[in-house]
N, C-alpha and C positions, 0 to 999 in steps of 0.2 A: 629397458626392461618394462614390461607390462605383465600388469594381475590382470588374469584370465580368469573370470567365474562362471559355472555352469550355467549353461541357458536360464534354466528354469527356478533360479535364484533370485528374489528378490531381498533379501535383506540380508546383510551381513552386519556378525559383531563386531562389539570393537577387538575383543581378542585375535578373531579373523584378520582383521583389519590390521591390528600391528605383527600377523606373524609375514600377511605380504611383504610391508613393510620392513622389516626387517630384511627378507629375501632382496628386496631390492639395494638397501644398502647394503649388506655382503657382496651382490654382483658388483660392486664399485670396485672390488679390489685390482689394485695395479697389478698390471700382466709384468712392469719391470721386475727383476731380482734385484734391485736396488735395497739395503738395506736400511739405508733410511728413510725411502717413502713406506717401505713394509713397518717398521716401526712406530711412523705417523701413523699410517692408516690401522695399526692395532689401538693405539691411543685414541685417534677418533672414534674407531668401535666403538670401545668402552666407555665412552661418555654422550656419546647415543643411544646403548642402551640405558644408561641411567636418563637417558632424558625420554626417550616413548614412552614410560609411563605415563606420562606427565600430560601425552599427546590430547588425552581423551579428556584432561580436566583443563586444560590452560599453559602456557606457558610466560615465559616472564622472557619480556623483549623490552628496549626502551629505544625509543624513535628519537632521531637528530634532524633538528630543523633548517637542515643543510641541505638535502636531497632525498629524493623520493625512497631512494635505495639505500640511506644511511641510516644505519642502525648501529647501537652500544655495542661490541661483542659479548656475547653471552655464551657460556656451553650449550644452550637452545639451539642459537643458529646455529651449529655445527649440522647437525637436521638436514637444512635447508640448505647448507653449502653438498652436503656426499649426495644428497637428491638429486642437484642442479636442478632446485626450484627455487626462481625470485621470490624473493620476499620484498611487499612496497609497503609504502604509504601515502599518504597525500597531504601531512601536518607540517606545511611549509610558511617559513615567513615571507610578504611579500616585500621586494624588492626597492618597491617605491616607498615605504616605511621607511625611511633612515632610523627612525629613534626606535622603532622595534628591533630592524637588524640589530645597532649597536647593543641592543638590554638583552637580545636572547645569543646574539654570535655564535657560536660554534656550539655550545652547552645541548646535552640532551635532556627529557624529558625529566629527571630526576632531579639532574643537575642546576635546571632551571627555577625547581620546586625550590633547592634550597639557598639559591640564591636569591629568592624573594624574603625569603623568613631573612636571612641575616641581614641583606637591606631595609626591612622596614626597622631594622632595631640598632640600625647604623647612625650615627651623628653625624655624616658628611650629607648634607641636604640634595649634593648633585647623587648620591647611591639611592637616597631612599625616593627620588624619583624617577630612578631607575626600575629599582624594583616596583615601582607602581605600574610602570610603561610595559612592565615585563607580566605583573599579576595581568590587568587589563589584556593583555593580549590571551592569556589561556582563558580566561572569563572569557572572551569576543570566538573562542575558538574551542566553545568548548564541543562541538560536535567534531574532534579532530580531524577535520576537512577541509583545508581554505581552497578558494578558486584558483591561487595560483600553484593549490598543489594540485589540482585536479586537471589544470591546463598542462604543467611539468607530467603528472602522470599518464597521461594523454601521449604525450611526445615518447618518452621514457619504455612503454612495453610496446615491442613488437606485435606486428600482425599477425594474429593464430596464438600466439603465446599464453599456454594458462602457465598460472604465476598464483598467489596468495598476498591478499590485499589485509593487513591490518590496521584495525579499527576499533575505538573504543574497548579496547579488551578483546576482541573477538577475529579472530582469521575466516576469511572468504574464498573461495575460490575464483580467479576472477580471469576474462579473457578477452582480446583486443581482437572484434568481428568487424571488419569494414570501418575501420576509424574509430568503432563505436566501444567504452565498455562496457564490459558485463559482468553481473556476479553472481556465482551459481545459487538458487532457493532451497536452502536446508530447512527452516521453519517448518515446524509442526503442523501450521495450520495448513502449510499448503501441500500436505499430503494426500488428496484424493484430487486435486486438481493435475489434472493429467499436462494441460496445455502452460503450464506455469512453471516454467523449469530456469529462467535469466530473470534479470533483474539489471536495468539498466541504470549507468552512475554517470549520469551528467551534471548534477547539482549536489549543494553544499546541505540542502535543506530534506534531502529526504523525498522529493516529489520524482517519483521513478514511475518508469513504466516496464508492465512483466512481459516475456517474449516465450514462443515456446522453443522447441528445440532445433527449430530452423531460425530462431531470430525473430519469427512474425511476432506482430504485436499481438497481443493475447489481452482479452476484456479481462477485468476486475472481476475477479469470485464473488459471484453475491447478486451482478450486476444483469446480468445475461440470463435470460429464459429468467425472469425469477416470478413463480406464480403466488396467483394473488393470495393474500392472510386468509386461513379461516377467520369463519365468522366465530367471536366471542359468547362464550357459554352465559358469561355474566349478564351480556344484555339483552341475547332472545331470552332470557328466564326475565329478565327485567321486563322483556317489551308484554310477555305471558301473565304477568301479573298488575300490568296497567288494565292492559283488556278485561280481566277480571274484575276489576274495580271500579271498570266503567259497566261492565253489566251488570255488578250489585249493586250500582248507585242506581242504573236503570230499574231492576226490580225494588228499590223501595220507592223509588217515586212513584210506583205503579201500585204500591200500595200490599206487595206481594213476600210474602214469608221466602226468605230467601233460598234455604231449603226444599222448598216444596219444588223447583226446578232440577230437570237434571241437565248435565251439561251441555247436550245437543240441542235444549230449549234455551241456554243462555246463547248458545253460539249461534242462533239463530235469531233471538231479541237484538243481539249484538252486529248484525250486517244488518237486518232490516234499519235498525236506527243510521246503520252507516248510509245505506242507500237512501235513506231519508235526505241525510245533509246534502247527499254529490247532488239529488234530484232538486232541492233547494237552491243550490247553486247553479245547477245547469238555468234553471228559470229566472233567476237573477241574471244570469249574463244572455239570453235571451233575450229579452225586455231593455236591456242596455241602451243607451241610444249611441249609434255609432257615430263618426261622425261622416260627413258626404265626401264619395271618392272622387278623386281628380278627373278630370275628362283626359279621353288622349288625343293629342294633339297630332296631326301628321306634319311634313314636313310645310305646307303652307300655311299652317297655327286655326286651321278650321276644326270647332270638336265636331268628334262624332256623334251623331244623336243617338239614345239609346232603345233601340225598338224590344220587340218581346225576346224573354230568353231563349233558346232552343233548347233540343233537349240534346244536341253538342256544340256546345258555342266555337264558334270560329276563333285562329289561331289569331293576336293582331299583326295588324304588319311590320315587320322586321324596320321599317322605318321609321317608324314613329318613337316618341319621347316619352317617357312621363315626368309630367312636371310635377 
């Protein structure tokens, strides 16, 4: 089954959204007259529809640290079983851990929560350093991703396959392109970026790269074409009131009612003095004494003597050094 929306649609609600949905799980129904898959799949109905409400705020899953595809049952999953959509994760213990395997075993997310509280308030010294080996571990993981779940995960979804990737509270769309995965860019922010549509999941830490809808890697929003800052209001008013203050300090030292100018006669006191300093300076570094330039040497170490300028001095010779 696939939702069809018209060309020219770009946004759809969520009400939209769960009446396809919906259609879609109705089209599940068994084509057998068996009367007890008809009666199961009436039961599944109805505790599907009590669960799509729920679609658009969250649902309640809990992850087992046994496999990518283990999860608690919950009336949620039933969702994801009439869809035939995986549901994963990547919150696995690793293997080489002996003392984490043994403190998390088979326990899911919840289970493991309260197996820490009643270990640390246990008297048997070997429990409550269990429960430590087991708290430590969700502290060490608390980005719910470990590498050995992301290698498992890795192996685990098929090529082409979207699938729904949970994480920290929140479901992804996620799909296995050339070895690699991906998970689709819902965020808000990256709404007018056209080119930013994947989001690759190779690390534990969050350091992804965005791809657009072939896969290519696509720059950073923000990073590309990005032109230069205006200029700041605060400091050409600031640089407009230095100038100022250097042409009032010049008409009192001229002895002159400040006043009595009007502006085009301070802006003009005000470059004269400037062209004063640069002409001060150009005559200082005139008068500079340089010091004497090297001779150049050609390849038999005889210098050149230096006859009159011309008025286009010749190129030197491509062989020669300067020392």
């Amino acid at each position: 089954f696939q939702v069809k929306l018209p060309p020219q649609k770009e946004v759809i609600t969520a009400e939209e959204l769960m009446a396809h949905l919906g259609d879609c799980i109705l089209s599940t129904q068994p084509r057998e007259p068996s009367e007890g898959l008809q009666l199961n799949f009436q039961q599944n109905i109805n505790d599907t529809m009590t669960v799509l409400p729920k679609l658009s705020t969250g649902l309640d899953v809990n992850v087992r640290f046994t496999g990518v595809s283990d999860f608690e049952y919950t009336p949620e999953c039933i969702v994801f079983d009439l869809l035939n959509v995986p549901l994963y994760h990547g919150w696995l213990v690793d293997p080489q851990s002996p003392e984490v395997v043994q403190a998390v075993g088979k326990l899911s997310y919840n289970q493991l929560v309260e197996k820490v509280i009643t270990c640390k308030q246990a008297s048997d010294s070997s429990l409550v350093s269990e429960g430590l080996v087991a708290e430590q571990f969700l502290e060490a993981t608390a980005s719910q991703l470990t590498y050995h779940g992301l290698c498992e995960l890795t192996a685990a979804v098929r090529e082409g396959e979207l699938s729904v990737f949970f994480r920290n509270n929140h479901f992804s769309t996620m799909i296995k392109h050339k070895g690699h995965l991906y998970l689709l860019v819902t965020d808000q922010g990256f709404l007018r970026e056209e080119r930013v549509v994947w989001e690759s999941l190779h690390t534990v830490d969050g350091d992804s790269c965005f791809c657009d809808t072939d896969f290519h890697l696509s720059h950073a929003p923000g990073k590309e074409g990005a032109a230069a800052a205006p200029p700041d209001p605060f400091l050409q008013q600031r640089q407009v009131d230095q100038d100022y203050m250097v042409a009032l300090s010049l008409q009192q030292q001229q002895g002159q009612d400040p006043s009595a100018l009007s502006d085009l006669e301070l802006a003009r006191r005000l470059q004269q003095e400037e062209y004063e300093h640069q002409h001060q300076d150009q005559h200082r570094h005139r008068h500079r004494q340089l010091p004497a330039q090297p001779p150049f040497l050609c390849p038999q170490g005889r210098a050149q003597p230096g006859g009159r300028e011309r008025r286009q001095r010749q190129k030197p010779d491509l062989d020669c050094a300067l020392l």
